[in-house]
C-alpha positions in Angstrom: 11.3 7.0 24.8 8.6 4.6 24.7 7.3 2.6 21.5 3.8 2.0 21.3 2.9 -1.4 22.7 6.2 -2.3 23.0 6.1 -2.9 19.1 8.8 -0.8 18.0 11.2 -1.0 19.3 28.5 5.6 12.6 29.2 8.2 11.1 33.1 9.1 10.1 33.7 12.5 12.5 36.9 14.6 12.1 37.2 16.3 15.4 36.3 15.7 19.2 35.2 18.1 21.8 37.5 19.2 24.3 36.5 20.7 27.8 36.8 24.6 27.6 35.3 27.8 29.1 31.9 28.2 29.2 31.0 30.5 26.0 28.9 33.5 27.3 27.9 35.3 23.6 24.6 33.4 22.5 24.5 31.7 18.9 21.5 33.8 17.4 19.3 31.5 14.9 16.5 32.8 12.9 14.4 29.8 11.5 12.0 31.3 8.6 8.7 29.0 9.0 6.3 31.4 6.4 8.6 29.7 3.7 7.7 26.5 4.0 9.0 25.4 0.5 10.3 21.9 -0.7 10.1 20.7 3.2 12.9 22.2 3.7 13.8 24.6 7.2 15.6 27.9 5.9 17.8 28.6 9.1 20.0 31.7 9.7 22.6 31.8 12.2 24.5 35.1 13.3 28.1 35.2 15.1 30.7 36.4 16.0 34.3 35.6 17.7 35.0 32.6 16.3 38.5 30.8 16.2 40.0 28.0 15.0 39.2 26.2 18.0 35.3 26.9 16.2 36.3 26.1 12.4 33.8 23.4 12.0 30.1 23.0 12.4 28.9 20.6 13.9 25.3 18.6 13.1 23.8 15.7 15.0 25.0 12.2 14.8 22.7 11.3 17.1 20.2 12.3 20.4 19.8 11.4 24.2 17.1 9.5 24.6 16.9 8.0 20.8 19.4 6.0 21.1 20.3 5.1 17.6 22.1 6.6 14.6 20.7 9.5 13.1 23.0 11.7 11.1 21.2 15.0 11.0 24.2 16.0 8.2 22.5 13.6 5.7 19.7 16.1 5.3 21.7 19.5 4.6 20.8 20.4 1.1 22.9 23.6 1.2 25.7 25.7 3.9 27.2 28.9 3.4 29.5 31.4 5.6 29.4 35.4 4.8 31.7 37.8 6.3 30.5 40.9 7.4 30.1 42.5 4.3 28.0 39.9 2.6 30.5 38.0 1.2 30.5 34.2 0.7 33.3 32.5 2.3 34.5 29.1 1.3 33.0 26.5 3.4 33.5 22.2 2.7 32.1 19.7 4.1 34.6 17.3 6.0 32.4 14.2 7.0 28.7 13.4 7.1 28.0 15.7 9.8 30.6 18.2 9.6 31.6 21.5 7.3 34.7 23.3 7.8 35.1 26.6 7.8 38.3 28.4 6.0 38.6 31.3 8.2 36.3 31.1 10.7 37.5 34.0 12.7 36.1 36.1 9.9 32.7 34.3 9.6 29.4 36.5 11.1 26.7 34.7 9.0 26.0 30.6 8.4 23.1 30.1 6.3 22.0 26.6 5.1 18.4 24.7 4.6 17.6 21.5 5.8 15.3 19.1 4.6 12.5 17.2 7.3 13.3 14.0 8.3 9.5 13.0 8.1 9.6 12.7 4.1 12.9 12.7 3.3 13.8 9.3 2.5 17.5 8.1 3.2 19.0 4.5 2.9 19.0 3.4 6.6 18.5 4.5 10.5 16.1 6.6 9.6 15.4 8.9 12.4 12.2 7.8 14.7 9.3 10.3 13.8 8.6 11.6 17.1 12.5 12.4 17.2 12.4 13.9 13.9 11.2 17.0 12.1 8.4 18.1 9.9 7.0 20.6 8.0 3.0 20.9 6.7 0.9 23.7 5.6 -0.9 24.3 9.3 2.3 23.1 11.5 6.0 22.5 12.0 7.5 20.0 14.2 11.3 20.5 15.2 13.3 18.5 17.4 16.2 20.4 18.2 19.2 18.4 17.1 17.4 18.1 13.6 17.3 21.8 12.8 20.2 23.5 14.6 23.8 22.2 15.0 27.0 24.3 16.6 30.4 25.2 15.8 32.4 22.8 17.4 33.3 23.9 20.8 30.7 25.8 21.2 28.3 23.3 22.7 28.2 24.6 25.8 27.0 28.4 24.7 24.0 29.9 25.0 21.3 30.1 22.2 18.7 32.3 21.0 16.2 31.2 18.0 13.5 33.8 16.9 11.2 31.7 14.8 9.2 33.7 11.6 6.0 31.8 11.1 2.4 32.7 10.6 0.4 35.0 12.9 -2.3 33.0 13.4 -0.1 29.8 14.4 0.5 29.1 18.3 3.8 27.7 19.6 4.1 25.3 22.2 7.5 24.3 23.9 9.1 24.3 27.1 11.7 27.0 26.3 11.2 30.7 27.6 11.2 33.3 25.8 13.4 37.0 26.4 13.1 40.1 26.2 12.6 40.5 22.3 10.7 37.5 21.9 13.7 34.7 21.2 13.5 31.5 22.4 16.2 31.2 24.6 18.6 27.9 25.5 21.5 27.5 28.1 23.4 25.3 25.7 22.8 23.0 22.9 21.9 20.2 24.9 19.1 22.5 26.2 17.5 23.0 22.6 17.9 19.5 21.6 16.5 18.9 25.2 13.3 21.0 24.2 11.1 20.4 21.3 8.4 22.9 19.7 5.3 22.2 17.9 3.9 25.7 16.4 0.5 25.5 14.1 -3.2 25.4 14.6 -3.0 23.9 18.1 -5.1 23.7 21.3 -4.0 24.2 24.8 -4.6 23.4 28.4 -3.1 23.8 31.4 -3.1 23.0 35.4 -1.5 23.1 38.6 0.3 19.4 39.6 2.2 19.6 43.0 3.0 23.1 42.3 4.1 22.6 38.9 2.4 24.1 35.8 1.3 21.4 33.3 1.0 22.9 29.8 -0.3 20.3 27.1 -0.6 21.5 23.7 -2.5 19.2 21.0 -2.4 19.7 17.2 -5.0 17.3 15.5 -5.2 16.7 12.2 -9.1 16.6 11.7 -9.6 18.6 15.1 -11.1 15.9 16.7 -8.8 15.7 19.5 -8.2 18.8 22.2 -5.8 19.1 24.7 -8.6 19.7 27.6 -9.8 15.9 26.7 -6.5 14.8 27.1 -5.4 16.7 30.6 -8.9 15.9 31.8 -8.0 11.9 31.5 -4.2 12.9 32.6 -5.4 14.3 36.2 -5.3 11.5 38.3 -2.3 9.9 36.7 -0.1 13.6 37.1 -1.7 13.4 40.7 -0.4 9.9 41.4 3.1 11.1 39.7 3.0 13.6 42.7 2.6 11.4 45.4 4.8 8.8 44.0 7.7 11.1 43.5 6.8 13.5 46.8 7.2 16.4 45.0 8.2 17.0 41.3 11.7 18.4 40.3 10.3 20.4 37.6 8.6 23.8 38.1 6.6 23.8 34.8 6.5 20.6 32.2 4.9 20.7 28.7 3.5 17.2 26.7 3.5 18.1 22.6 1.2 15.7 21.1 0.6 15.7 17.1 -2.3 13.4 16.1 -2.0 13.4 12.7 -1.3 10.1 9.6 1.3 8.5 11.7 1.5 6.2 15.2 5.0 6.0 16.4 5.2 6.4 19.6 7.0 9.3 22.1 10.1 10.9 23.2 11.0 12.2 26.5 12.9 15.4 27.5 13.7 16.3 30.7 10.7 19.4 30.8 8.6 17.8 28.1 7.2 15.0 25.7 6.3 14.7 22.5 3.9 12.1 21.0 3.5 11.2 17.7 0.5 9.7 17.4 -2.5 8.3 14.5 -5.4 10.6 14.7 -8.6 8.9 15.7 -12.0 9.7 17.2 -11.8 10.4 20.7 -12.5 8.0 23.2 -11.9 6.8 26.3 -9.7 3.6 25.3 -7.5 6.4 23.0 -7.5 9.0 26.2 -6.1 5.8 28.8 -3.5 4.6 25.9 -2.2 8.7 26.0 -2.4 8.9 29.2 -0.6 5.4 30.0 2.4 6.6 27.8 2.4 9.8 29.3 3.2 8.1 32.7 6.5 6.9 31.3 7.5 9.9 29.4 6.7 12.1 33.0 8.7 10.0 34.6 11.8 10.7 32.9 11.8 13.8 35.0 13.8 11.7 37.3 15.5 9.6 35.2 17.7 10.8 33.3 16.8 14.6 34.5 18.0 14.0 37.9 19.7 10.7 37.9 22.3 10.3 35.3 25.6 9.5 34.0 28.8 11.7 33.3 28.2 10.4 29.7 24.9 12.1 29.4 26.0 14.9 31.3 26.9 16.9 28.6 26.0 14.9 25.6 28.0 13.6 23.0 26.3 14.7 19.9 30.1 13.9 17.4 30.4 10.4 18.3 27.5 8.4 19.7 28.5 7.1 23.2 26.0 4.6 25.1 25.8 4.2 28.7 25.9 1.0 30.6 22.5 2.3 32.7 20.1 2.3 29.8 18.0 -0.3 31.9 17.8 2.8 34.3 16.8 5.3 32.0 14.2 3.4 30.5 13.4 0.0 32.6 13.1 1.7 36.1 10.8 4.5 33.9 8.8 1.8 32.9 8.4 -0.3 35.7 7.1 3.3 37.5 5.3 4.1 34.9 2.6 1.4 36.5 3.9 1.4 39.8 2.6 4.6 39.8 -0.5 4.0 38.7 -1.3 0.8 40.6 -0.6 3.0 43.7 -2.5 5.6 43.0 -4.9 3.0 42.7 -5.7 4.0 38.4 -4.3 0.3 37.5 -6.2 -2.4 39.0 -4.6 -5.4 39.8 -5.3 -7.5 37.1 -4.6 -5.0 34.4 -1.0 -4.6 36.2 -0.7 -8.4 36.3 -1.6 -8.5 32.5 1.8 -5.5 32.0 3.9 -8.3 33.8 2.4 -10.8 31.3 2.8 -8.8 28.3 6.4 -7.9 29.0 7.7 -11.3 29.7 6.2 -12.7 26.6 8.0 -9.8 24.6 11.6 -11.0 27.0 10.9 -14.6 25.6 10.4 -13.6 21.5 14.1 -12.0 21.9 17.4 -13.1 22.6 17.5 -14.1 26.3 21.4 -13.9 26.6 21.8 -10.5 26.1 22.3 -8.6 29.1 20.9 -5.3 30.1 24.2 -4.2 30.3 24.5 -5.3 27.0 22.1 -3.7 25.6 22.6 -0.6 26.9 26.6 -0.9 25.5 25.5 -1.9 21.9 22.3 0.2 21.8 23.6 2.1 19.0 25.0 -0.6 16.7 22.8 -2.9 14.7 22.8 -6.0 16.7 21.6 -3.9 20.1 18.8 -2.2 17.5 17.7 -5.8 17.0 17.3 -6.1 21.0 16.5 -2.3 22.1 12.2 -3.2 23.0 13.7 -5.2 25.4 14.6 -2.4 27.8 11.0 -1.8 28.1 10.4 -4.9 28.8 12.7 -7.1 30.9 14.3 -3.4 31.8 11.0 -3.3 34.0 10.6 -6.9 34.8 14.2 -6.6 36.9 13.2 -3.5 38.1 10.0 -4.8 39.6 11.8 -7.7 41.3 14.9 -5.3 42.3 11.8 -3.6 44.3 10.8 -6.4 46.2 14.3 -7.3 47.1 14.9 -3.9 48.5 11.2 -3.9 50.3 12.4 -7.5 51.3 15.5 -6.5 52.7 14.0 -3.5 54.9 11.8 -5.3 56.1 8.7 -3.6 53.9 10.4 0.0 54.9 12.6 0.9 52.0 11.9 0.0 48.3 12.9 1.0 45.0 10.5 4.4 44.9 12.6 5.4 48.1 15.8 4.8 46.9 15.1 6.5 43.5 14.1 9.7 45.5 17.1 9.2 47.6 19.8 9.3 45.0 17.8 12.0 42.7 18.5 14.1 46.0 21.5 13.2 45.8 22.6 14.1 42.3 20.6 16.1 40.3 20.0 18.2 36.9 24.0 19.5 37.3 25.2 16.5 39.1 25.9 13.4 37.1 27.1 9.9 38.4 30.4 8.2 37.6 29.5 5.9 34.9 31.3 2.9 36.5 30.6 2.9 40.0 26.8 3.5 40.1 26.4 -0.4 40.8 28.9 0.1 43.7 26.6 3.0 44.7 23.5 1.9 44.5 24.5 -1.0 46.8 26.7 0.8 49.4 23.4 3.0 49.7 20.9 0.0 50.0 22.6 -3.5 51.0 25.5 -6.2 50.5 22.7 -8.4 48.7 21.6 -6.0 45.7 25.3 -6.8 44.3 24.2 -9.8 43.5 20.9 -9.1 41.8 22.9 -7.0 40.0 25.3 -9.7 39.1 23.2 -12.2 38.2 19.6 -10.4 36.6 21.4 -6.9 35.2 24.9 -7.8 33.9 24.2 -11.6 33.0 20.9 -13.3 32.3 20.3 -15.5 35.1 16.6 -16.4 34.4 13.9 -13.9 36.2 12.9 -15.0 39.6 9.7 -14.5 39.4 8.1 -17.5 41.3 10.5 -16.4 44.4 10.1 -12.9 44.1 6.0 -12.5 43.8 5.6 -15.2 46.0 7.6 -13.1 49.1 4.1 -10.8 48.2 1.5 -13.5 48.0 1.1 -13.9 44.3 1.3 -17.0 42.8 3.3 -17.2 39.4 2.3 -19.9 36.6 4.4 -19.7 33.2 1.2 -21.5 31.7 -2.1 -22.5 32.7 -4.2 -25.1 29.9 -7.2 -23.1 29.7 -9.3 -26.2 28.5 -10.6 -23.7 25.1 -9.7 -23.6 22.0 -9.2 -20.5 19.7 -8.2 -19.5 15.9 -4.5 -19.4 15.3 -2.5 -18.2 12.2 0.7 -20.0 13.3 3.2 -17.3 13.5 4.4 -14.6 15.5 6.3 -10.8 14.4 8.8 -8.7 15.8 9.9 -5.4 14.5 13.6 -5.3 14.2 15.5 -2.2 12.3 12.4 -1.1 11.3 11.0 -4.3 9.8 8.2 -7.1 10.9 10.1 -10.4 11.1 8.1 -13.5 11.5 8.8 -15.3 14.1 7.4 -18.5 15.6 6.3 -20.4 13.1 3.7 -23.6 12.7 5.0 -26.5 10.4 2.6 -26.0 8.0 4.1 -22.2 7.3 7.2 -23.9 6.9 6.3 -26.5 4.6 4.8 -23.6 2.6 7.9 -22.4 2.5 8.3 -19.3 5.0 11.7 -19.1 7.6 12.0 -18.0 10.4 13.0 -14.1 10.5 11.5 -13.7 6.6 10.6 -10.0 6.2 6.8 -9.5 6.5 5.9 -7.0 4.1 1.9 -7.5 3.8 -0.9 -9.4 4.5 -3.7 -9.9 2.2 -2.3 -7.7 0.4 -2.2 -4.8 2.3 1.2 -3.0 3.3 2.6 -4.0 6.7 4.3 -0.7 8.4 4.4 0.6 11.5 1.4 3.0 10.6 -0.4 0.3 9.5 0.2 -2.5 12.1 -2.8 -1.6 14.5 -4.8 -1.7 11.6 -4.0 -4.9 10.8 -4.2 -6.6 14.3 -7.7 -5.7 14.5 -8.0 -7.2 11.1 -6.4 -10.3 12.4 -8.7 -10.4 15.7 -11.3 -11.5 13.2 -10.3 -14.2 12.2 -12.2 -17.9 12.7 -11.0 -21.1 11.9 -11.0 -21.8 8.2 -10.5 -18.6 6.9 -8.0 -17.7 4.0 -5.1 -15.5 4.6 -2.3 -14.1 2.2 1.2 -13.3 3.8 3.7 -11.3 1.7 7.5 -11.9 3.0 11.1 -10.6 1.8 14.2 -12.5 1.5 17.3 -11.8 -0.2 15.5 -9.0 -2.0 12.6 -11.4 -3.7 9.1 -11.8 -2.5 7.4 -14.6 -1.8 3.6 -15.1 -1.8 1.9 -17.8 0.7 -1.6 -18.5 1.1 -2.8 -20.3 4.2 -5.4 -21.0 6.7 -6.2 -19.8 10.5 -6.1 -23.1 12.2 -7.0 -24.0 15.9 -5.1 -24.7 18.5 -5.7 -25.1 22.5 -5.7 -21.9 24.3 -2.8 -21.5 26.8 -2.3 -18.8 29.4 1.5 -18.1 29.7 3.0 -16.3 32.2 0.1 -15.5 34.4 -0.2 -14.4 37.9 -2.6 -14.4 40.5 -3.5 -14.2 44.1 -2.5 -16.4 46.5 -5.9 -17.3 48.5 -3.5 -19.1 50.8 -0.8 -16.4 51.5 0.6 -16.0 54.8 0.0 -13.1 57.3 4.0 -12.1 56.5 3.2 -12.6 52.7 0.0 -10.3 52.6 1.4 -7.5 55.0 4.6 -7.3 52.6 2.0 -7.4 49.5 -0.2 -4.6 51.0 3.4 -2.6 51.4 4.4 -3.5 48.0 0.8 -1.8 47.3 1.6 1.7 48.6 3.7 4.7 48.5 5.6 4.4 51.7 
């Protein structure tokens, strides 16, 4: 999942799943979409054969790939069992995510209605929208795990869901469809694994290393089409091609929904969906889309081909994190413009200016925390308050852990190479052992990477990035005095839990009385929210020296009013690289390796 500019960054269960045979009768939903009453999905589920080993039924406590709390159980609004005569049987609900049935064995029809997570409000971890569901008079949006649930021990057996909606609506997802028109899913990780927009939507398609590429587009206003977006995506789905030597998918489908909203997108292992605010189109909207999309493709590797056991077959009762969340999403990221800069669609500069960004986003967090850390807490509140970080120092190491590797070889084995080696290795059915992939990784490369390891992955030795880029020719400089002078509002924001907290603040916002980590809650008045945030920066990017602003913050509950004035302040680079005019032959032929797909 990646957050949009790097902004954005437990339930009590009864039971836990035990291994068992692989079910073989499919759980047969029917999702009514032409009543699309009180935002609410009207869902039907037929079955038979159940046990007590099946007595309860289960929803989501949370997803792969969201990595945070979502209890899908907070949003039932009503669950009932019939026999197979029609008649009710008694049914209680045992914990947030869980009813229990009383005799399951004689249970051949679960109905219940569940209400969208997009306008349902609920106290705290609200779902991320692009992970969530939604229901509107010319679409539906459903992410698996926030419409369907299983009877416990049953998570392994196949599924069919014929949908009822409008005629005139199109449906795009990555799921097949059978015989009668169901959608049909190995397992429950496989519908969770595959969401579907259905509505007034556009489509295109094309060929990418003998893949089909289906991108389906529903726009608010029309004014984006999927064949603008695709066009733009070529060269970048070309350069995934080469970069990855073939893909491991046969057919792959991005969802995008342009509508109110910008949050950002999730991965699955044969699609992406974006949530994303509708504008004009343009070429700076089509490069952001397709820039995202290059991390979101990418997790065809990661996790798809190179995972844990943990995520093997997901834990869905009791959230469990993985250790390797700076693979999933670092190594995604940092390939994301490897890619690109390879396949020559990132110049140099604009790949230098991703190094910059993300370092400056490592510096405004808390620079003892792991990546192992963060990938352990990522579900609790404290790893929330860190989890932007794995796009952004989960990159950084991976971009110096492939210069130690092309280092090591000798310029003939990098990180790109090694990825491709171990997704041969393992694959969609083939997880890693959760504890030794360190010990693998560096029995398959060299004695060295257990340090790097060591020191960049598991602690938080500080980033070698002098050393590193200069084995390549490229000169680091954490700040250059650019001799200029520009407008500055003396403060800084991070968005933690789903709030702007200021950060970085001048002493004449203190003496006005602000703190740092004060809520930011508006700005001249206007509302500060995720969907309002780009709006806003371009408002601040007109700012000059001497102008007026109002910030609104939150603490303890009360708000506090400040008024203050854009000051001026030298303007200093940080964290800038550059070429090395004087690199050495050794320097620039390593560099020019570092360049290409080898």
């Amino acid at each position: 999942m990646k957050i949009l500019r790097l902004l954005v960054l437990a339930s009590s269960t009864l039971l836990f799943q035990f291994t068992t045979a692989k079910p073989t009768t499919p759980l047969v939903y029917e999702v009514n979409l032409n009543d699309r009453a009180d935002d609410q999905f009207k869902v039907t589920l037929r079955v038979s054969g159940l046990t007590a080993a099946n007595a309860v039924y289960q929803f989501a406590s949370t997803a792969p790939g969201t990595y945070q709390i979502m209890d899908i159980g907070r949003y039932v609004r009503s669950f009932k069992a019939f026999d197979a005569k029609g008649r009710e049987l008694k049914t209680q609900q045992v914990s947030t995510n869980q009813w229990q049935f009383d005799k399951p064995e004689n249970v051949r029809t679960v109905q219940y209605s569940i209400a969208e997570t997009w306008d349902t409000p609920v106290n705290e971890h609200k779902p991320y929208n692009m992970c969530g569901t939604s229901i509107e008079k010319d679409h539906v949006l459903i992410n698996g795990q926030g419409v369907f649930g299983f009877p416990t021990g049953m998570q392994d057996a196949p599924i069919d869901v014929k949908l009822n909606y409008p005629v005139e609506w199109s449906v795009g997802t990555a799921l097949e469809k059978n015989t009668k028109g169901y959608f049909t899913a190995a397992n429950y990780d496989r519908i969770v694994d595959s969401p579907i927009l259905l509505g007034r939507l556009t489509k295109a398609t094309t060929t990418v290393a003998g893949a089909q590429i289906d991108v389906y587009t529903y726009s608010k206003s029309d004014k984006i089409k999927s064949d603008q977006l695709l066009t733009n995506m070529q060269s970048m789905l070309n350069a995934a091609g080469q970069f990855l030597k073939q893909l491991p998918v046969k057919r792959y489908t991005f969802l995008y929904h342009f509508e109110d909203q910008d949050w950002g997108a999730w991965e699955h292992s044969y699609s992406s969906e974006y949530v994303i605010k509708e504008e004009e189109f343009s070429k700076k909207l089509a490069d952001n889309m397709t820039s995202i999309a290059a991390h979101e493709f990418f997790h065809v590797v990661t996790p798809l081909n190179i995972h844990s056991e943990i995520i093997q077959q997901f834990n869905f009762v009791t959230p469990t994190p993985s250790e390797h969340l700076w693979l999933y999403e670092g190594v995604t990221e940092w390939a994301s413009d490897a890619m690109q800069l390879r396949g020559q669609i990132m110049d140099m500069p604009t790949y230098f200016e991703e190094l910059s960004q993300k370092i400056a986003y490592d510096k405004s967090l808390d620079t003892t925390y792991s990546l192992s850390k963060l990938g352990l807490t990522c579900y609790t509140d404290e790893g929330q308050r860190q989890y932007g970080n794995i796009y952004a120092r989960g990159a950084l190491v991976a971009g110096l852990l492939d210069i130690r590797l092309l280092e090591l070889s000798n310029g003939k084995r990098g990180l790109r190479e090694v990825i491709n080696e171990l997704a041969t290795t393992y694959g969609p059915n083939q997880a890693f052992p959760e504890k030794e992939f360190f010990t693998i990784f560096t029995q398959k490369t060299y004695p060295e990477i257990a340090d790097f390891f060591n020191r960049y992955v598991k602690a938080t030795d500080p980033l070698p990035f002098s050393d590193y880029y200069g084995k390549l020719g490229i000169t680091y400089m954490p700040s250059v005095n650019t001799g200029q002078k520009a407008p500055y509002m003396g403060m800084g924001a991070g968005f933690v839990d789903n709030k702007f907290l200021l950060t970085s603040l001048s002493d004449s916002l203190r003496k006005a009385g602000l703190q740092e980590k004060d809520e930011w809650v508006a700005y001249n008045g206007q509302p500060v929210t995720l969907e309002t945030f780009s709006d806003i920066q371009h408002e601040l990017k007109k700012q000059k020296v001497g102008d007026v602003y109002e910030l609104t913050v939150r603490r303890n509950g009360q708000e506090l009013k400040v008024k203050s004035t854009v000051q001026e302040k030298k303007l200093v680079q940080k964290y800038k690289f550059q070429l090395n005019p004087q690199a050495t032959p050794q320097q620039v032929q390593l560099r020019e390796t570092w360049q290409r797909n080898l």
